[in-house]
C-alpha positions as CSV (number, residue, x, y, z in Angstrom):
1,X,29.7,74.8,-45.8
2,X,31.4,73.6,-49.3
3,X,31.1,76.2,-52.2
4,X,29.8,74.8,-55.5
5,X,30.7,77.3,-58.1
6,X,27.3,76.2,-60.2
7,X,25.3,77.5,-57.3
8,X,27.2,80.0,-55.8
9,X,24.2,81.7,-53.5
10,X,23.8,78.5,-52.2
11,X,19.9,78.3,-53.0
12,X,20.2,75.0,-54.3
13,X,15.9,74.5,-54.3
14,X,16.2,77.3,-56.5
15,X,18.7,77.5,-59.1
16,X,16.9,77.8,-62.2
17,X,14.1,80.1,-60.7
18,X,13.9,83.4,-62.1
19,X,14.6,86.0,-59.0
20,X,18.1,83.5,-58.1
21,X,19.0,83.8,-62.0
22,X,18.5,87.6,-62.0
23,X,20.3,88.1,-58.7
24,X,23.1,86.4,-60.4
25,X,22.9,88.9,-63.2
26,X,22.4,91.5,-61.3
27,X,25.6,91.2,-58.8
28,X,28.5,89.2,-61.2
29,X,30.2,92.8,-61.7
30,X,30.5,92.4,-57.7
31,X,33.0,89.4,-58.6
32,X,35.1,90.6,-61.4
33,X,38.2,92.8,-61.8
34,X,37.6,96.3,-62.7
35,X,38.1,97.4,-66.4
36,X,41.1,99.8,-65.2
37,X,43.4,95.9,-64.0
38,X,42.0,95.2,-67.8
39,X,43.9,97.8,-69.5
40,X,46.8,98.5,-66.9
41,X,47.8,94.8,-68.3
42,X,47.2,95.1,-71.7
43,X,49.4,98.9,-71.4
44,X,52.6,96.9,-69.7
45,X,54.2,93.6,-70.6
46,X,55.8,93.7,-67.0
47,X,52.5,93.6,-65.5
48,X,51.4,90.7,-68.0
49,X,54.4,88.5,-66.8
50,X,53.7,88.8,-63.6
51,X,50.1,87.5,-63.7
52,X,51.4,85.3,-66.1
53,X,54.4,84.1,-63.5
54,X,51.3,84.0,-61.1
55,X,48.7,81.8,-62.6
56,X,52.2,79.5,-63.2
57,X,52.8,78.9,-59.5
58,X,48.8,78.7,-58.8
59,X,48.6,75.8,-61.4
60,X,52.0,73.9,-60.1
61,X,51.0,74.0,-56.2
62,X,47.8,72.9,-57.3
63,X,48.3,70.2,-60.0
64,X,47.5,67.7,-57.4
65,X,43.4,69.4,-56.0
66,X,40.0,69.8,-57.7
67,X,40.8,71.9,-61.2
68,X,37.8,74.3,-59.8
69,X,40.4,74.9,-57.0
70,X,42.8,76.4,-59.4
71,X,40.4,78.4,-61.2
72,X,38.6,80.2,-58.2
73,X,41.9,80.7,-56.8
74,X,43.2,82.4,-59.8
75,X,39.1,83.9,-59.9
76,X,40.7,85.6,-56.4
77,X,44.1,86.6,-57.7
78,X,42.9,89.0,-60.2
79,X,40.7,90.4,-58.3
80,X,43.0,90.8,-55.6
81,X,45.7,92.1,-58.3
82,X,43.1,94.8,-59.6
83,X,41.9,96.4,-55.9
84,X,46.0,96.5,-54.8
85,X,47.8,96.8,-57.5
86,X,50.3,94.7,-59.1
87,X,52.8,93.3,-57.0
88,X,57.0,94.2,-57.6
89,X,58.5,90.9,-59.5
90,X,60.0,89.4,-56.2
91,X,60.1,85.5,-56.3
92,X,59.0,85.0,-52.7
93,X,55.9,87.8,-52.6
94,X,54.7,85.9,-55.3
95,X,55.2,82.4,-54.0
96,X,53.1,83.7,-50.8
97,X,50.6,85.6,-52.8
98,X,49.8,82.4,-55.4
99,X,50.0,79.8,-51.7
100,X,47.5,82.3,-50.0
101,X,44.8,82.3,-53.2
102,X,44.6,78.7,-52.7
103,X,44.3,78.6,-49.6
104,X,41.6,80.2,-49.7
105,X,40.0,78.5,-52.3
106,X,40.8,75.4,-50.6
107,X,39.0,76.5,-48.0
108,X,35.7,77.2,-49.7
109,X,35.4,74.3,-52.0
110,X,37.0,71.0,-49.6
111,X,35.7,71.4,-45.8
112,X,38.6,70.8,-43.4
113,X,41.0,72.3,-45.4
114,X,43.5,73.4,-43.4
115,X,47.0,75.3,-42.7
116,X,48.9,71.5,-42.8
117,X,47.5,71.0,-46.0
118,X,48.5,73.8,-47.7
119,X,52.3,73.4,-46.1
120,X,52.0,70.2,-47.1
121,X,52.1,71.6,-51.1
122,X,55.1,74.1,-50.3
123,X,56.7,71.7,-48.9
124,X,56.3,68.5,-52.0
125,X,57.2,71.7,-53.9
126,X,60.9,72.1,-52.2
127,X,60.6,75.8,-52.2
128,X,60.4,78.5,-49.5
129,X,58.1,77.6,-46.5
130,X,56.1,80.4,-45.0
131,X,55.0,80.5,-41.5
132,X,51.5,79.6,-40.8
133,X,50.9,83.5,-39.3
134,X,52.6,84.8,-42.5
135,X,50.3,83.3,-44.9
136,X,47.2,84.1,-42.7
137,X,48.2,87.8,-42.8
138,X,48.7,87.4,-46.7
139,X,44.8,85.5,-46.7
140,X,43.8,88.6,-44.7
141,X,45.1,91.1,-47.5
142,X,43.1,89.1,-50.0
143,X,40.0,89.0,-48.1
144,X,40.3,92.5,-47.5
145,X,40.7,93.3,-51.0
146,X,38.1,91.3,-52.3
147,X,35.5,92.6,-49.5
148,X,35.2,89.1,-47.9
149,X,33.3,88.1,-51.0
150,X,34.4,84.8,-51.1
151,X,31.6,82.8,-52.8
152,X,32.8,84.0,-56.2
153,X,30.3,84.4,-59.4
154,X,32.1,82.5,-62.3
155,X,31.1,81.7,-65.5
156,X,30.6,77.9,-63.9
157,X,27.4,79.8,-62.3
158,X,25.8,80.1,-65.6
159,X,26.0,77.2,-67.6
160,X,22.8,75.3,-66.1
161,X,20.5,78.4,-66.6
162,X,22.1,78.6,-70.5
163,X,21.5,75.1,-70.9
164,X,18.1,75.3,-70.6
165,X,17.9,78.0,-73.2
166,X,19.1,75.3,-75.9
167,X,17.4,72.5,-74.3
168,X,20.1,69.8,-74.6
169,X,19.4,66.6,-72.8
170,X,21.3,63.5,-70.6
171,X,23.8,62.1,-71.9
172,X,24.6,65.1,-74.0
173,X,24.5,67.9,-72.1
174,X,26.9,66.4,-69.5
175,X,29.3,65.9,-72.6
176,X,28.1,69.7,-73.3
177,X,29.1,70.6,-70.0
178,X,32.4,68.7,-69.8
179,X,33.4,70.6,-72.9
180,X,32.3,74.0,-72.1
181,X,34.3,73.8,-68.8
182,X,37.4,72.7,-70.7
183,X,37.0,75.5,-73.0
184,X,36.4,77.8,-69.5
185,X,39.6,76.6,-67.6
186,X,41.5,76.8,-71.0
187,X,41.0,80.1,-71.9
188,X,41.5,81.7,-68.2
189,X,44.8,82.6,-68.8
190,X,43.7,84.8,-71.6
191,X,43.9,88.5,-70.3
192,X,41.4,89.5,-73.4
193,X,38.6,87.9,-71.6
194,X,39.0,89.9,-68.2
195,X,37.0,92.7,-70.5
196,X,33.9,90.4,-70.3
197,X,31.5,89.3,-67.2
198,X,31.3,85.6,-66.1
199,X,27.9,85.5,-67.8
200,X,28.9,86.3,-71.6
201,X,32.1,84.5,-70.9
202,X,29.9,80.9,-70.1
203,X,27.4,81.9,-73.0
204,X,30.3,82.5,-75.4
205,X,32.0,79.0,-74.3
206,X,28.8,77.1,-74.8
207,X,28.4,78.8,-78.0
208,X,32.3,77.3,-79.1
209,X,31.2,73.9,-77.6
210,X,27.6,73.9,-78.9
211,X,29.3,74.8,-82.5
212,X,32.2,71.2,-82.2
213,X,29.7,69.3,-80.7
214,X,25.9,70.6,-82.3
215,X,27.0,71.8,-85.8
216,X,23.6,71.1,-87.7
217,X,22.0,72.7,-84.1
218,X,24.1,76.0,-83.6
219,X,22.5,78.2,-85.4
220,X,19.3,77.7,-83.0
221,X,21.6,77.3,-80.1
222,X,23.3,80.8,-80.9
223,X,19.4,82.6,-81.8
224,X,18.3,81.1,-78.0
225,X,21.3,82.6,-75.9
226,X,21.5,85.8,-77.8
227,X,17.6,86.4,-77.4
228,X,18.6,86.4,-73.4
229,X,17.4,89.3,-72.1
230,X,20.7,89.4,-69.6
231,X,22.7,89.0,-72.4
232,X,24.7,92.2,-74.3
233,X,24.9,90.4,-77.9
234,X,27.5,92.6,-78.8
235,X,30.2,91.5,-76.2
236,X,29.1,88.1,-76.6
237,X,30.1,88.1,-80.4
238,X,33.7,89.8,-79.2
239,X,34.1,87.2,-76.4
240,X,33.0,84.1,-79.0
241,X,35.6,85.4,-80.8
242,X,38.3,85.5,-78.5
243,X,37.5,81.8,-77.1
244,X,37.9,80.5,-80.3
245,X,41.3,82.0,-81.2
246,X,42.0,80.3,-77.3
247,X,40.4,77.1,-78.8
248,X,42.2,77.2,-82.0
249,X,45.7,77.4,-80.2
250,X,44.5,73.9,-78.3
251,X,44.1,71.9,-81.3
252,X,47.3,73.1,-82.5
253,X,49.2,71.5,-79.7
254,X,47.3,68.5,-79.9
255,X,47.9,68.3,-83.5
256,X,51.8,69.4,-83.0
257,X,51.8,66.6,-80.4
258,X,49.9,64.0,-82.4
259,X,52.7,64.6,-85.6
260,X,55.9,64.3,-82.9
261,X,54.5,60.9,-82.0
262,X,53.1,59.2,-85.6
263,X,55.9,61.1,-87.9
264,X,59.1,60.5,-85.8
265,X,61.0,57.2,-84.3
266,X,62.8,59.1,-81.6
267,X,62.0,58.3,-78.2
268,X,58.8,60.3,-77.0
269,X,58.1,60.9,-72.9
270,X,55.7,58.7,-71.6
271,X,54.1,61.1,-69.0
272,X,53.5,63.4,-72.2
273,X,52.2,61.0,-74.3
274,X,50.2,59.0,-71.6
275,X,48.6,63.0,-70.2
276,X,47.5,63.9,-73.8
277,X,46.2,60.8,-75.4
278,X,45.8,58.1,-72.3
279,X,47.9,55.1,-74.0
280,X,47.3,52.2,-71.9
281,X,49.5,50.2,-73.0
282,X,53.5,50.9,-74.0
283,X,55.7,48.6,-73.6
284,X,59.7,49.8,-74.0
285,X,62.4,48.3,-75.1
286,X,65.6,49.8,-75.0
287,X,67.4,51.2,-78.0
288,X,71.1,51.2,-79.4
289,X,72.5,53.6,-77.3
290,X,70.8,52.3,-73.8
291,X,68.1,55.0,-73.3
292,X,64.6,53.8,-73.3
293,X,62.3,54.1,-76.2
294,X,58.5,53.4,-76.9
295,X,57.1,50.7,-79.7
296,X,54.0,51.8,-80.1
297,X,51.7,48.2,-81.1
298,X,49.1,48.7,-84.2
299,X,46.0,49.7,-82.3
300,X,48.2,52.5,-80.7
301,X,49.2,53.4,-84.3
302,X,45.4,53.1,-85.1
303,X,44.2,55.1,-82.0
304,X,46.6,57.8,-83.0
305,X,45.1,57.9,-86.4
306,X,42.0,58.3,-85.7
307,X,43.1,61.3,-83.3
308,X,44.8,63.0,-86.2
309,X,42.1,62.1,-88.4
310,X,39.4,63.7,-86.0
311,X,42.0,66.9,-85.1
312,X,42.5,67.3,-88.9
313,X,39.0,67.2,-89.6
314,X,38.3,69.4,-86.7
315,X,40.5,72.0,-88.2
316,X,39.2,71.7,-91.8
317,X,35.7,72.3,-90.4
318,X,36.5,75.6,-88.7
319,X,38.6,76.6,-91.8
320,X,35.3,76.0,-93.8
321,X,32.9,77.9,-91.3
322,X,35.4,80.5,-91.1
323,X,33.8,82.4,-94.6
324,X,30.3,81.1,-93.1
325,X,31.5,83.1,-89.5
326,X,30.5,86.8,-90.1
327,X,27.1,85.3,-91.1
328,X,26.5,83.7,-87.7
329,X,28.0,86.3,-86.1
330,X,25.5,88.9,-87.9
331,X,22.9,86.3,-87.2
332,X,23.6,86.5,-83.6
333,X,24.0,90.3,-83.4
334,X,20.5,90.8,-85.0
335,X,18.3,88.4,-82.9
């Protein structure tokens, strides 16, 4: 049966009925690492490199599958990494540890995943290939460590019930969606946010979307999710806080991006420029010393513009609600 990480009990006729909410509640700290992987990462930089060297291979095998794919296969990693222990810095225990996570997260989200599929990604990757009984003994390590629960509680499993708090409407709350899972598969990487629960991590990421998208509306957004009975206002100010320092770091590679291509005349690469901003139309000539290089036409230039224009204004709006911050924040922890 295919896992949807919004409904992860698979009680679809009652996902936003109030004993399926509080059994969500009640059983995400079943899904989550333990606070001692928390702080055994922050205490060594080796251990920190590793997941890091980790969630690298996870997101290269995958590049190519579902995003959620990626995520609940890293959702497994950690989890894994915090019942066993972090593994010794060996390239191939890794490569077969990150293979094995999506594997198995392959297997949960697309039915008729199989062991020729995931092959099929070691072997487009032109590194070592494991034997089908040597990944399945890895897969049985993982399931073992993570109690065979495999229909993981993520902070995707949230964002419908804190939706409704806010009451945001089609067309806008799929654009409210879309953002808040950007912000979610942005900031998994960050080790500061294994300290919170999926919940206050998909509250605190709605909050960050709520306050780009909603500006005039977030103070009664913010009021509505922190009177949530389920939620500890407290870590949700901490975690809030954390997302937007991920957020922050994101508009400053857009922005470093966005003033490589308008400010410089050098060639610039086209899978780069066409991933981060979708140009539709370069056309190349090829420049004195035979390499190729991109003319960008007017409405490029203009599309460009307007990027830096909205990035810039972006920025100069979280500068200005930065003095305005400990009031929400205070507003939040009192309601």
């Amino acid at each position: 049966m295919e896992f949807d990480l919004e409904n992860p009990l698979d009680n679809s006729h009652a996902l936003l009925q109030w004993d399926a909410v509080a059994s969500l509640f009640h059983i995400e700290s079943q899904h989550t690492p333990s606070h001692t992987y928390f702080h055994s990462l922050k205490a060594s930089n080796f251990n920190i490199s590793v997941r890091r060297e980790l969630i690298s291979l996870i997101s290269k095998f995958s590049c190519s599958l579902d995003p959620l794919v990626s995520y609940l296969s890293i959702n497994y990693l950690d989890r894994f990494l915090s019942n066993h222990g972090i593994l010794k810095q060996k390239a191939w225990a890794l490569r077969l540890l990150a293979i094995s996570c999506i594997s198995l997260a392959s297997k949960m989200i697309k039915p008729g995943y199989s062991a020729i599929d995931t092959q099929a990604l070691l072997i487009n990757d032109g590194g070592i290939i494991f034997e089908t009984q040597t990944m399945q003994r890895m897969e049985g390590l993982i399931l073992g460590a993570l109690e065979w629960r495999m229909r993981s509680i993520t902070p995707f499993s949230f964002l419908t019930f804190f939706i409704t708090l806010i009451c945001v409407k089609d067309p806008m709350e799929q654009v409210l969606k879309k953002r808040v899972a950007e912000i979610i598969f942005k900031s998994q990487g960050e080790i500061k946010l294994l300290e919170f629960k999926p919940s206050i991590i998909a509250a605190s990421a709605l909050l960050c979307a709520s306050h780009e998208l909603f500006p005039f509306q977030y103070q009664s957004f913010s009021a509505a999710i922190s009177n949530c009975l389920y939620v500890n206002k407290e870590n949700m100010v901490k975690c809030y806080n954390v997302i937007q320092e991920v957020v922050g770091m994101e508009m400053e590679e857009e922005e470093c991006v966005i003033n490589e291509v308008s400010s410089s005349g050098t060639p610039v690469n086209v899978l780069d420029l066409d991933h981060k901003f979708s140009l539709s139309s370069e056309s190349e000539k090829t420049d004195n010393n035979g390499g190729i290089a991109i003319v960008v036409d007017d409405d490029e230039e203009e599309a460009l513009q307007e990027k830096k224009d909205f990035i810039i204004n972006k920025r100069r709006k979280m500068n200005n609600n930065n003095n305005n911050q400990t009031v929400h924040v205070s507003r939040m922890a009192q309601c």
